[in-house]
C-alpha positions in Angstrom: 20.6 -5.8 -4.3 22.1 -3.4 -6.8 22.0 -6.2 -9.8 17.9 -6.6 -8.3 17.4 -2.9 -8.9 19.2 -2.9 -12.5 17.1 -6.0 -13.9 13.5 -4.9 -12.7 13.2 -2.3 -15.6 14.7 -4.1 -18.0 12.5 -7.2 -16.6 9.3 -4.8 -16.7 9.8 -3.6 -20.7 10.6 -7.2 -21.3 6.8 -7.8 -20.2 5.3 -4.4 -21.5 6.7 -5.8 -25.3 5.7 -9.1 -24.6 1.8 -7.6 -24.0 2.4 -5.6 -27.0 3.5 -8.2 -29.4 0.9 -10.9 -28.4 -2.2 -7.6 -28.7 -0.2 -7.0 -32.2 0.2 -10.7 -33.2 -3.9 -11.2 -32.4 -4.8 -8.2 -34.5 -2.6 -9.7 -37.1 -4.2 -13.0 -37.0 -8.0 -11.7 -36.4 -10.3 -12.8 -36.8 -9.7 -17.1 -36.5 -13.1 -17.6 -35.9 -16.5 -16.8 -36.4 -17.6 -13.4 -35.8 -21.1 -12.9 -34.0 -23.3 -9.8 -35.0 -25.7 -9.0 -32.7 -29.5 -6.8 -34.2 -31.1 -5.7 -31.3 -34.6 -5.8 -33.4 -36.7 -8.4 -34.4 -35.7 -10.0 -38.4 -36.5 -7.9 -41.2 -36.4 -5.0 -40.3 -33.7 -2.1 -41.5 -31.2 -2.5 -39.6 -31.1 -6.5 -39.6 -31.5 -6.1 -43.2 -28.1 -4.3 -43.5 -26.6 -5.9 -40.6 -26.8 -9.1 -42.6 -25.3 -7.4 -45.9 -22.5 -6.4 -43.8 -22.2 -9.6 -42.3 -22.1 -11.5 -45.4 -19.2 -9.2 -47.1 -17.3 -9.4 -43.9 -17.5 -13.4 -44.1 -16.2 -12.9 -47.4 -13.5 -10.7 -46.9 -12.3 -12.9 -43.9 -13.0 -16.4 -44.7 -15.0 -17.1 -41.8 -18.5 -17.1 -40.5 -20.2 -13.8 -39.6 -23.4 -15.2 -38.1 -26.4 -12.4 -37.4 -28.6 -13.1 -34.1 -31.7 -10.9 -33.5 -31.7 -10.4 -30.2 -35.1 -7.9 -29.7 -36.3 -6.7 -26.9 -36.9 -3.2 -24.4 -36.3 -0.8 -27.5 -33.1 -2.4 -28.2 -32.0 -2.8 -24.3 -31.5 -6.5 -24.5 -29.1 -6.7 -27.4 -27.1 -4.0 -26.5 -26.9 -5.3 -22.9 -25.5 -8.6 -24.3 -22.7 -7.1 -26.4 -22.1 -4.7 -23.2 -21.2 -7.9 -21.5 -19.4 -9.4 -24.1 -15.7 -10.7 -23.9 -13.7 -7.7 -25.7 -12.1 -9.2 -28.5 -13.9 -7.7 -31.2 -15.7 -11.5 -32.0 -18.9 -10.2 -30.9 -20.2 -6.7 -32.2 -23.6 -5.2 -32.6 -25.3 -3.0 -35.5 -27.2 -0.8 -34.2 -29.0 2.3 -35.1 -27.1 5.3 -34.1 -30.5 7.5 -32.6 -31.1 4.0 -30.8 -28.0 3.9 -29.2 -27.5 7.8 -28.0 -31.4 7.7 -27.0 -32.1 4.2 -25.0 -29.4 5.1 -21.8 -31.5 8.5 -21.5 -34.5 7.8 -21.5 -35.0 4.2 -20.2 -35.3 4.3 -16.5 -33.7 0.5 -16.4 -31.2 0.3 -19.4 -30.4 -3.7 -18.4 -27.6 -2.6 -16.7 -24.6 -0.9 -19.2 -24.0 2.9 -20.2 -22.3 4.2 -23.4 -19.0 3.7 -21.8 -19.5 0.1 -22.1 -19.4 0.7 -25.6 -16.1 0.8 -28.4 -16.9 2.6 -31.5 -16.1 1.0 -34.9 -18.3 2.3 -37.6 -20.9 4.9 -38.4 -21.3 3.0 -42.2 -24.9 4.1 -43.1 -27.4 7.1 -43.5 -30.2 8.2 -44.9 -32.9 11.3 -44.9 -36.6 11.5 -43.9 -39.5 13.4 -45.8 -41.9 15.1 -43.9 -45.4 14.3 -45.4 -48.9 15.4 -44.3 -52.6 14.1 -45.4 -53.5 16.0 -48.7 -56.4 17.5 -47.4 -54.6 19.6 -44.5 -54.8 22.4 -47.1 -51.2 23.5 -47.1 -48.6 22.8 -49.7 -45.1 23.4 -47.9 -43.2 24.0 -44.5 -44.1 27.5 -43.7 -47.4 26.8 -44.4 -47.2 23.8 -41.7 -46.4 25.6 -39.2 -48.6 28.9 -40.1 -51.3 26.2 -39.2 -50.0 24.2 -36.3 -49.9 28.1 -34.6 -52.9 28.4 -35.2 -54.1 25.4 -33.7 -52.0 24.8 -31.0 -52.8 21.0 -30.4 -55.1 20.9 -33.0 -52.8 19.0 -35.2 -51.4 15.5 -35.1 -47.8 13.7 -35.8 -47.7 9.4 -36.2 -44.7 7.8 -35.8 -44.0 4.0 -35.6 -43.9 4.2 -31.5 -41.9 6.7 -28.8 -38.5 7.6 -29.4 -38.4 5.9 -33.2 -36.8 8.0 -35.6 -40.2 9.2 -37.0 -41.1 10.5 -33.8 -37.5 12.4 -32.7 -37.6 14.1 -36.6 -41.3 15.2 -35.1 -40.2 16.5 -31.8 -37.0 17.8 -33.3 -39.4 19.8 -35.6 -41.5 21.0 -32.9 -39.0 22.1 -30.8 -37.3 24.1 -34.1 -40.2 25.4 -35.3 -41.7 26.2 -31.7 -45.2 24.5 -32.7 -47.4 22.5 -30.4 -48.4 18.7 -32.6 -50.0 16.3 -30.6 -47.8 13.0 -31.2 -50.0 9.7 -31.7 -47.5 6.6 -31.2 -48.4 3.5 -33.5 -46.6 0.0 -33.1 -45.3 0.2 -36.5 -44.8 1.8 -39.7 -47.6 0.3 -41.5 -50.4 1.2 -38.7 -49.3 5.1 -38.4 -49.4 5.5 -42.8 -52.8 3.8 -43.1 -53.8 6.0 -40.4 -52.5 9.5 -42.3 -53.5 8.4 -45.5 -57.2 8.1 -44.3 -56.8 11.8 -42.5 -57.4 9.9 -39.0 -53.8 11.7 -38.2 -52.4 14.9 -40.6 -48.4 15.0 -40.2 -46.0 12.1 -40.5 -41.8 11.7 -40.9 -40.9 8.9 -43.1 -38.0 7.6 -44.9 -37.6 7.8 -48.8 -38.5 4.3 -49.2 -41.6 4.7 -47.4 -43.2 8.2 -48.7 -42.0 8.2 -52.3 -44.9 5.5 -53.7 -47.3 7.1 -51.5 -46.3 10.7 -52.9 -46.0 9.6 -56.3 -49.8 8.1 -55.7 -50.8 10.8 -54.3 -51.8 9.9 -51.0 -49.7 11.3 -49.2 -48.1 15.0 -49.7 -44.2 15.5 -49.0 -43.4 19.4 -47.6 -39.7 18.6 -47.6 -36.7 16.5 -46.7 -34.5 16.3 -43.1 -31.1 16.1 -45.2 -29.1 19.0 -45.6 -29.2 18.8 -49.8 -32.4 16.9 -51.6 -32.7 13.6 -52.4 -33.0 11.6 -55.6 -36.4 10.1 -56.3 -37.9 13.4 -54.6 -35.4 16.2 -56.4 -38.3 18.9 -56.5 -39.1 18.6 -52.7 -36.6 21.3 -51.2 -34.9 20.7 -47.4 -36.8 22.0 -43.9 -33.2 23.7 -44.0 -34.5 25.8 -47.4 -38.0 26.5 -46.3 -36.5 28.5 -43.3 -36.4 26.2 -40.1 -32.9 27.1 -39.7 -30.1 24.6 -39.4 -32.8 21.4 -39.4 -31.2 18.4 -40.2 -32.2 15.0 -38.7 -30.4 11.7 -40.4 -31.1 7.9 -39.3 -27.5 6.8 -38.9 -26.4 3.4 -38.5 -23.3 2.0 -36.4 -21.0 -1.0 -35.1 -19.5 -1.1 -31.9 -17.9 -3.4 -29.6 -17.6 -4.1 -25.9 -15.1 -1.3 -24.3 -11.6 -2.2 -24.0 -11.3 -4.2 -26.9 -8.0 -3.7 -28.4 -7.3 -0.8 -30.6 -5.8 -2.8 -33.1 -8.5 -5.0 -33.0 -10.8 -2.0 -33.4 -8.8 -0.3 -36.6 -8.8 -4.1 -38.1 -12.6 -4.5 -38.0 -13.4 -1.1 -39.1 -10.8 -1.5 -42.3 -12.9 -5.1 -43.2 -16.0 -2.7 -42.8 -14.9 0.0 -45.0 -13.9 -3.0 -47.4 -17.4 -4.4 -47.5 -18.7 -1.1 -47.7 -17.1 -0.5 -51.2 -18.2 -3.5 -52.9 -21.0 -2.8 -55.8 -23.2 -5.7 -54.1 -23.3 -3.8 -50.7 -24.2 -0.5 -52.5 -26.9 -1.8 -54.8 -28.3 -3.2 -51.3 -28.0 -0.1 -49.4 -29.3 1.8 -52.6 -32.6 -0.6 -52.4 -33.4 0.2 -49.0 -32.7 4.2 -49.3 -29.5 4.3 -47.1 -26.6 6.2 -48.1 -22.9 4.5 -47.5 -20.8 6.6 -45.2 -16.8 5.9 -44.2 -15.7 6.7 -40.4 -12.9 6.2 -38.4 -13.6 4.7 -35.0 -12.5 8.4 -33.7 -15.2 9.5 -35.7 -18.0 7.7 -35.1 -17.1 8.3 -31.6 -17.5 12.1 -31.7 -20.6 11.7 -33.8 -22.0 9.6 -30.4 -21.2 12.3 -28.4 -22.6 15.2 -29.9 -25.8 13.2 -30.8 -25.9 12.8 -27.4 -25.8 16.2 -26.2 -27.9 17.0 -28.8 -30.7 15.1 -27.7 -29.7 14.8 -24.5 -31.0 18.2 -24.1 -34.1 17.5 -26.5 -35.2 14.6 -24.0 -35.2 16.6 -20.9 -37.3 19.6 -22.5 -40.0 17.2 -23.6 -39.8 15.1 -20.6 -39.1 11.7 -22.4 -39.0 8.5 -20.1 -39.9 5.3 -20.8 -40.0 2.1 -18.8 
């Protein structure tokens, strides 16, 4: 009994090693296969457009497949449901928008079924600004001006966006709430719809990214009051910041990110978001982020993590003012 009692700790940090070396042997070897990167959006859009410039480095850097599958559907629901369910061995990850993923388990009644905590954080790897642009003829030519107006007609002026809880339509309610203005919002199914529709003065206020407003300012058809970033932007260097023109502390970013299902190994985790940061530095994956306006960003796991959770405090507390819910 006594030589029982002597070999079950040695017998149980035999096994705890054991576990260790094979986690440490299979973060070594990873990945061996193909790696599957889940876009919860429909092709050609932003973030499938950069999910599939990451994907290609990382099949580079790796020597093996890194195959992109759209999977759209519920505002992003059904992707992110899929990856939620996913084996954790960091073969299947998903790139996501980071507003998407802080917003959808707030404000969805049904969220398919998974929380943030089914979620492992690899990356935040992208970012770029908005401009906030109005309809020429509104009559005013910056921030303060804006929202001398919108005061003045409480209701009486309109925000587009490219449909409820986009990125276009949180920089708007973000705004509001900042600038303590009443804007009716006018939800579009797109982009395209919501521009055609300020440029002909059908709607007067609009957020959208650098890519988007800069022709249309240059053109003239559409006027920019100022930029969401915290410095300006190249492209539109004499358009100050909200910050500048007094809305205090106004920031709003699109922010891209990988994760993983939860419990995937940590050194699995640190291994994928090295090959990230890898891809990210390569001239070919910054000329492409350049082209579509995003800005490359480097974050630990632990990083992007905390960014999550603030965000989601942040508008966490945002959603339940407004009263945002969606079905």
């Amino acid at each position: 009994m006594h030589t029982i009692r002597l070999l079950a700790p040695l017998a149980l940090a035999l096994t705890v090693q054991l576990s260790v070396g094979v986690v440490t042997a299979q973060a070594q070897e990873f990945p061996s296969r193909s790696l599957q990167v889940i876009v919860p959006f429909t092709p050609g859009g932003p973030t499938d457009a950069i999910a599939r410039v990451v994907g290609r480095e990382l099949s580079r850097l790796t020597g093996q497949p890194a195959v992109v599958e759209n999977r759209p559907g519920a505002g992003g629901n059904v992707g992110s449901a899929q990856v939620a369910r996913a084996e954790p061995d960091g073969y299947t990850m998903i790139v996501n928008g980071g507003l998407t993923h802080t917003l959808n388990p707030q404000i969805f009644a049904k969220t398919s079924g998974y929380t943030l905590k089914d979620f492992t954080a690899v990356a935040a790897f992208a970012k770029s600004p908005m401009v906030l642009t109005v309809n020429p003829d509104l009559g005013v030519n910056d921030v303060q001006q804006l929202i001398a107006l919108a005061k003045s007609k409480p209701g009486g002026l309109s925000f587009a966006s490219g449909g409820q809880a986009s990125n276009p339509h949180m920089a708007a309610e973000l705004f509001r709430d900042s600038t303590q203005t009443n804007m009716l919002h006018i939800p579009y199914k797109g982009t395209a719809d919501s521009v055609k529709d300020i440029v002909s003065g059908r709607v007067q206020v609009g957020f959208y990214s650098p890519q988007v407003a800069e022709p249309l300012v240059q053109a003239g058809r559409l006027k920019a009051l100022g930029v969401t970033s915290t410095t300006r932007i190249k492209g539109l260097d004499n358009i100050p910041t909200i910050a500048e023109q007094g809305v205090k502390d106004f920031v709003f970013e699109s922010w891209y990110i990988i994760l993983v299902p939860a419990k995937t190994p940590t050194q699995v985790v640190n291994k994928l978001n090295q090959l990230i940061n890898q891809a990210l530095d390569t001239p070919e994956t910054q000329k492409a982020f350049s082209t579509i306006g995003l800005d490359v960003i480097h974050a630990t796991p632990a990083q992007t993590e905390a960014r999550i959770t603030a965000e989601q405090n942040k508008w966490g507390e945002l959603v339940k003012k407004i009263g945002l819910q969606l079905e």
